[in-house]
N, C-alpha and C positions, 0 to 999 in steps of 0.2 A: 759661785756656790749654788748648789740646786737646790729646788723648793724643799725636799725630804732633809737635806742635812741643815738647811734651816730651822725648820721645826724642831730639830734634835739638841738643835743649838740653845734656841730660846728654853726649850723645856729644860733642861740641864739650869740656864739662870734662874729658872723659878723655882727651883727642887729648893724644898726645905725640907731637915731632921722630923721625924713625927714623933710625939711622947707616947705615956701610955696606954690610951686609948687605938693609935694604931695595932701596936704590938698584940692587943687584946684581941684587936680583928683578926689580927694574924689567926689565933688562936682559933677562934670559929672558922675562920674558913679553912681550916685544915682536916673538920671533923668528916666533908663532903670527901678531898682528896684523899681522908683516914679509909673511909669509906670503899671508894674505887679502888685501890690499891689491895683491902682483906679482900672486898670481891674476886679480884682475881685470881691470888694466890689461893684462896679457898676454893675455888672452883677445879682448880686443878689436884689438889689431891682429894679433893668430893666426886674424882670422875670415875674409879675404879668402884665406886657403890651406885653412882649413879648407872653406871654399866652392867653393872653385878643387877641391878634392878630392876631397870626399864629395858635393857637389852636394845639399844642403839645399834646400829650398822654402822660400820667406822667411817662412812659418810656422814650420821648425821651423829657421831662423838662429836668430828670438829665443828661440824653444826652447831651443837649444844656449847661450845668455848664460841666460836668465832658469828654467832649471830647480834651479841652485845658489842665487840667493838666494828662488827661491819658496819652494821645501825650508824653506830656513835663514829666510825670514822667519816659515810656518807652525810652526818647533818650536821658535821663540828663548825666548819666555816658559817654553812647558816645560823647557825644559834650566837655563834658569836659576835658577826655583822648584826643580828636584832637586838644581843645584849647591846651593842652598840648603839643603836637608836633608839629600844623603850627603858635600859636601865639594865646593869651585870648582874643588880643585887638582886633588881626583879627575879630577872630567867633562873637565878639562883635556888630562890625560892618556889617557882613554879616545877623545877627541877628536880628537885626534894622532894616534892610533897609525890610530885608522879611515882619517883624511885622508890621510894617508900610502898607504895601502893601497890607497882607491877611486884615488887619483890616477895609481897607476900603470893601473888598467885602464883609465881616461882616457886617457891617453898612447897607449896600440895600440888605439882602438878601430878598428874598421872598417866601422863606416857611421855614419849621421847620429842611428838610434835606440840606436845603442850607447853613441855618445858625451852624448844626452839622459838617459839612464837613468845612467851613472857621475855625469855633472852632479849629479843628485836626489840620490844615496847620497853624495859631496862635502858636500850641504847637509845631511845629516842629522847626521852628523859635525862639517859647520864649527858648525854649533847649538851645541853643545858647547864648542866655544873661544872665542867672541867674547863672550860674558855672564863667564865665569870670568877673563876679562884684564881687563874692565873692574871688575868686582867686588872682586876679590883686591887692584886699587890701592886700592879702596875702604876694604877692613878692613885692608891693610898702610897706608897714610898716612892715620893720624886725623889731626893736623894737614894747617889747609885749606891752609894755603900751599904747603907741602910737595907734597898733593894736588895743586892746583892746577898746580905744575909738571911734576907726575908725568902729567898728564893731558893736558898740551901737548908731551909727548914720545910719549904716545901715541898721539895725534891727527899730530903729526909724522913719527911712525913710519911714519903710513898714507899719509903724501905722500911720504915717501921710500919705500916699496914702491912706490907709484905708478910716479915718477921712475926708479926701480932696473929697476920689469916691462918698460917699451918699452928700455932698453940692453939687458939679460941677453935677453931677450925675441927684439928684434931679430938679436942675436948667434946663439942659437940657429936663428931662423926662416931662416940667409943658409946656413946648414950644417946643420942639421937638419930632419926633417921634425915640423909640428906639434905631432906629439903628444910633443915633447922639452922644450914648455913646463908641462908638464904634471908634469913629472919633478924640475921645482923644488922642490916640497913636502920631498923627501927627505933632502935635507943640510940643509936648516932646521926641519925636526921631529925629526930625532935630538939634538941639541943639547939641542933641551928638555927629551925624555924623560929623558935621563940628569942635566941643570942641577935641572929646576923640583922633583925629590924633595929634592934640595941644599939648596937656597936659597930655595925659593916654600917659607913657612907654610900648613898649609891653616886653612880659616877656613868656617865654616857657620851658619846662623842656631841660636842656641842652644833656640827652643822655634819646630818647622819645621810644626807639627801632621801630621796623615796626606795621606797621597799620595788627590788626589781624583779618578781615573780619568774619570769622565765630564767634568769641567774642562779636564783635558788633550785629550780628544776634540773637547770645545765648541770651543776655540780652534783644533783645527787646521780643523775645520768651519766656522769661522769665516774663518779670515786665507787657505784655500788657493783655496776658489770666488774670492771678494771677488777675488782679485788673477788667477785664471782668466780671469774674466770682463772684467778692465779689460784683459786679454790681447788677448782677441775683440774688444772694441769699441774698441780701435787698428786692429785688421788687417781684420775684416771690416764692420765698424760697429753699428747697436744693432739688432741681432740677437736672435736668443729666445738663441742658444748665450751672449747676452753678459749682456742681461738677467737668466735667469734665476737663472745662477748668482749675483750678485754679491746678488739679492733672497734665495735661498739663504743666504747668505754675512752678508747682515744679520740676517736673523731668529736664526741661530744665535748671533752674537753679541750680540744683546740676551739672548739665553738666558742666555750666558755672563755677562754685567755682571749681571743678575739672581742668580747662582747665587753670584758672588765677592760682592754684597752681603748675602746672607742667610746668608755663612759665617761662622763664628765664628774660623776661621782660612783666610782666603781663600787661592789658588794666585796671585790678583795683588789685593792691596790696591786698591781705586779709589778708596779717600782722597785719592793720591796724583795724582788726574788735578782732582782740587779746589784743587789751586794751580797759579794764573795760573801761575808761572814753568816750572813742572813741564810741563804740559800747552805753554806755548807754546817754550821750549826744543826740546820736541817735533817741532814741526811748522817750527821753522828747520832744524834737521836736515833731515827728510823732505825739503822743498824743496831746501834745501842743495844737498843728493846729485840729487834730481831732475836741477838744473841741470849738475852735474859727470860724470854719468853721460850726460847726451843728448849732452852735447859730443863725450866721447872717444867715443860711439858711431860717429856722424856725420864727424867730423875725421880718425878713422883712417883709414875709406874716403876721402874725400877726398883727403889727401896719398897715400895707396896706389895706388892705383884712378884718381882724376883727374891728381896731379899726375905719377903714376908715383914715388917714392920709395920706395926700400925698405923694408923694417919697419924695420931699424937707423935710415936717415936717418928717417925720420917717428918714433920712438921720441927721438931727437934734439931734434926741432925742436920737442917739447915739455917736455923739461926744464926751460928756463928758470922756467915756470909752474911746473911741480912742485917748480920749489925755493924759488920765490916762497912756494910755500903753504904751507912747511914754515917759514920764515921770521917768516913771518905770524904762525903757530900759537905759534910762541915770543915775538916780538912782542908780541904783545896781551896776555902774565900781568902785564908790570907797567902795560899802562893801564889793562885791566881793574881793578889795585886803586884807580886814581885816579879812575876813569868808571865811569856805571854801565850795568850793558846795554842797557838802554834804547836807549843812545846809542853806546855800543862797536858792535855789532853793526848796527847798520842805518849805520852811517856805513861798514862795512868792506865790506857789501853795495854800495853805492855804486859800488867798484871791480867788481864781479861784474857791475851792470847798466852799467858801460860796455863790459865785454870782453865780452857777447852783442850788444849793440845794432853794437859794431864787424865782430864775425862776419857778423851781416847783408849789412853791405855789402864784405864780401872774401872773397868765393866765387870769383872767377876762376882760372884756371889760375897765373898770378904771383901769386898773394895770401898765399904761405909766412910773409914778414916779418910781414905783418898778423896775419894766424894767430898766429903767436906770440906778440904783444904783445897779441893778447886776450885769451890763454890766462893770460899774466900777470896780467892785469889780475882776468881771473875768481880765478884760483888763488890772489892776496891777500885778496880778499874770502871765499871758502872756507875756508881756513887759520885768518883769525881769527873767525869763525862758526862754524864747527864745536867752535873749542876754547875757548870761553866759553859753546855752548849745551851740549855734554858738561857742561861742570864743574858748570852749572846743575842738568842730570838728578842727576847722583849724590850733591851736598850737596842737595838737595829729600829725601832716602830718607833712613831709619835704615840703620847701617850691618848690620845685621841681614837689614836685605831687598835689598840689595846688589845680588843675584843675580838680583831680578826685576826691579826699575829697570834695570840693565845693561843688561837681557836687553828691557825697552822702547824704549830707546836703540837697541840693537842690531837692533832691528826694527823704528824709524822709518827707518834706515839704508838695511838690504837692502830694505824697502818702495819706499825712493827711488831704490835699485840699479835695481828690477824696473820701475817706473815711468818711470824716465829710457829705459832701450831699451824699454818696452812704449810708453808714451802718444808720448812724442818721436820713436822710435825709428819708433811703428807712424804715425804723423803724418806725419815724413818717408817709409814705404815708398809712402803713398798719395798723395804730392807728386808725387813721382818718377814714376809709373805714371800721375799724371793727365796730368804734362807731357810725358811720354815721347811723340816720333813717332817711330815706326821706317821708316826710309828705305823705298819702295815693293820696291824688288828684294832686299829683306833675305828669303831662306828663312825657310818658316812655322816651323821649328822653333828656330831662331836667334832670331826673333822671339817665341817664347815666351819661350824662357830669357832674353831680354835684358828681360824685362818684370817681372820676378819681382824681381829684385834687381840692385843696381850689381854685383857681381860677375858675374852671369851675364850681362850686357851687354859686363862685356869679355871675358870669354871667349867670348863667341857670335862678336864682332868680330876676335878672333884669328884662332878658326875663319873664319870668311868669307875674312878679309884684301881685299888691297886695297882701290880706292877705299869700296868700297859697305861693308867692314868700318870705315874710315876713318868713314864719316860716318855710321853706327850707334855708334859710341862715342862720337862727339860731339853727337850726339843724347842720348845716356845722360849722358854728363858736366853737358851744360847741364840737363837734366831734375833729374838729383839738387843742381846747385847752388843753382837755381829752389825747392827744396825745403827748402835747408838755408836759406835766407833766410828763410823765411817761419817755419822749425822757432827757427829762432834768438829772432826778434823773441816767439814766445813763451814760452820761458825766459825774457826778460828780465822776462816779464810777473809768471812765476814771483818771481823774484828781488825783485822790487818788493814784490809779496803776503807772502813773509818778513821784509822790512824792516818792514812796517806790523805784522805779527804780533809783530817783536822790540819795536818802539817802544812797543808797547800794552800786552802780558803782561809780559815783562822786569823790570817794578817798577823803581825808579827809584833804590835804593840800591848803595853799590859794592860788589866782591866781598870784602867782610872775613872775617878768620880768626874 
């Protein structure tokens, strides 16, 4: 029996039921992951005013999305290896109080590099919260069952942030200006500060060894190129700017897997990437989020921008999905204990790859209803994927290392955050711009801006107006929907690829206590 399923062994005899004091921390520590979750979804239908505003270059659009979870995917390991040896509840709290703070300089910035740089200092901060939520369930619910449910609240939490960002979201964007989405953070981090000293236990691995300075370097030298460069080779193509870094990006991180196997108390165990479950859990996530993030990238614009709906009515018109997946997530704990992943999870994907394949073909200006019922259709298969590959990651870990498992979770995650609007994101910008003709008597500079991004085509066509504005939008309109059809058919490709990954790692027994 090896030392890891050891540990796995003993902790399991020790697990006991927790009353209502657990349950209660549940509670607080969902207000952080409430949090991350509006962030996001908010952010994405805040971008068509953000653009209407500040007038971004569709370089630094995905700039303005993917500067928060680049940050947060480069420092997730670190944060969670430190919650690990000064305390989860701590960095939680230090966490907070940061997020809290960048988010208001977010809220007023006043230009496009103002608000790329609060993004970054967001992600150095969210680092800090999202390893210490998923962790802290980890060492408060030793019992799996318990866990188990605890962790499909967690994961539900994050569809209902979803669900919660385009209403609250919307409502602000119809009366306020942008950057009042950003303002949310603040009545939902005070709550914690003052709860999680209450009621959250802190919990830290009992023998953490020394802080390895050059480890924490390796990684971020590692995760910030790699994901730089897949930046560049969405928007510009394979470029040396894209190339180089990501060949950068690998060499460091073999350094890194080299340095955590020669240590005798590694910063990330990679024992732990030696089981099938472990490692493939993994990469259903990553795709997961891949899929879930290129949608609402795409979709927002869409109903914004093509169909004309407001943020409020487009934040609407996908609730339904978002409550499907939250549904889901609760769902699947008691089939999950009857089936085994294997088969749970690529059967719930299923519904995932028929809500892209139906995307494909309902791109037209009436296609709201359809839209929605894909969105459905994806956000069941999401819901129950996401929260039986979770439960997978954190029972594969001693509860000891918690903090670094979490914190890998957490960074297959934001990795599929950054990936969904870089590769899908920068896939559709280059759709759009092949298919795009701008009508002959469109102004040279109208015609720039309308090339660059679906917002700046309609506003180019504002500006014009009449007929010739008229049919430069619709030029733009059919360009980017020509774009989202073909962005579509490959998420499903995606979706497919984590089915076969679940059916094959997953292992084949059910999810027993």
């Amino acid at each position: 029996m090896t030392t890891l399923t050891q540990e796995l062994t003993l902790a399991d005899a020790r697990a006991r039921k927790v009353g209502w004091r657990g349950w209660a921390a549940l509670v607080v520590l969902m207000l952080p992951v409430l949090l991350v979750s509006v962030d996001n979804t908010v952010l994405s239908f805040a971008l068509p005013s953000i653009a209407l505003e500040l007038g971004p270059t569709s370089a630094q659009q995905l700039w303005i999305i993917d500067a928060y979870p680049l940050v947060l995917a480069g420092l997730l390991v670190t944060m969670g290896t430190l919650g690990d040896r000064f305390g989860r509840r701590r960095m939680l709290l230090i966490g907070a109080t940061g997020f809290a703070a960048v988010s208001v300089l977010a809220a007023f910035a006043p230009s496009a590099g103002w608000l790329i740089a609060a993004r970054a200092g967001m992600g150095v901060f969210g680092a800090m919260l999202m390893p210490s939520t998923l962790s802290l369930l980890r060492s408060i619910f030793t019992d799996r069952d318990q866990r188990r449910l605890a962790i499909a609240v967690w994961a539900a939490m994050f569809s209902a942030g979803a669900a919660l960002g385009p209403i609250v979201g919307g409502l602000l964007l119809e009366h306020y200006s942008w950057g009042s989405v950003f303002l949310l953070s603040v009545p939902v981090l005070v709550p914690l500060l003052v709860l999680a000293p209450l009621l959250v236990p802190e919990s830290r691995d009992p023998a953490p060894g020394r802080i390895d300075p050059l480890s924490i370097a390796l990684s971020l030298a590692t995760m910030i190129p790699i994901v730089y460069g897949i930046k560049e080779l969405a928007v510009h193509g394979l470029t040396a700017a894209a190339w180089l870094p990501m060949l950068a990006g690998t060499g460091f991180g073999v350094l890194f897997v080299r340095r955590q196997l020669r240590a005798s108390t590694p910063m990330l165990d990679m024992r732990l990437f030696a089981r099938g479950t472990f490692s493939g859990a993994l990469l259903v996530n990553l795709l997961s989020v891949i899929a879930l993030v290129g949608f609402l990238f795409f979709v927002a614009q869409h109903l914004q921008l093509v169909v004309g709906l407001s943020p409020m009515q487009a934040g609407l018109a996908l609730v339904p999905g978002l409550v499907m997946m939250i549904l889901a997530g609760l769902a699947v704990v008691p089939i999950s204990k009857k089936w085994p992943a294997r088969v749970v999870v690529p059967a719930a994907l299923v519904f995932s790859l028929g809500g892209y394949v139906a995307v494909a073909f309902s791109t037209g200006s009436d296609s709201i209803g359809a839209l929605v019922a894909a969105f459905v259709a994806l956000g069941i298969g999401i819901g129950a994927a996401e929260t039986v590959s979770n439960e997978l990651v954190l029972s594969s870990a001693p509860p000891a290392k918690a903090g670094a498992a979490s914190a890998v979770s957490e960074t297959a995650y934001e990795l599929g955050a950054v990936l969904g609007t870089t590769v899908l994101g920068g896939i559709l910008t280059a759709l759009y711009r092949a298919h795009l003709v701008v009508p002959a008597d469109v102004p040279d500079a109208a015609a720039t801006a309308a090339s660059e991004t679906l917002a700046g085509a309609v506003h180019a066509a504002e500006t014009v107006g009449g007929a010739t504005g008229q049919a430069l939008f619709e030029a733009a309109a059919t360009a980017f929907d020509q774009g989202v059809a073909v962005t579509a058919l490959i998420g499903a490709v995606l979706v497919v690829i984590a089915g076969v990954i679940a059916a094959t790692t997953l292992g084949g027994s059910r999810q027993k206590s």
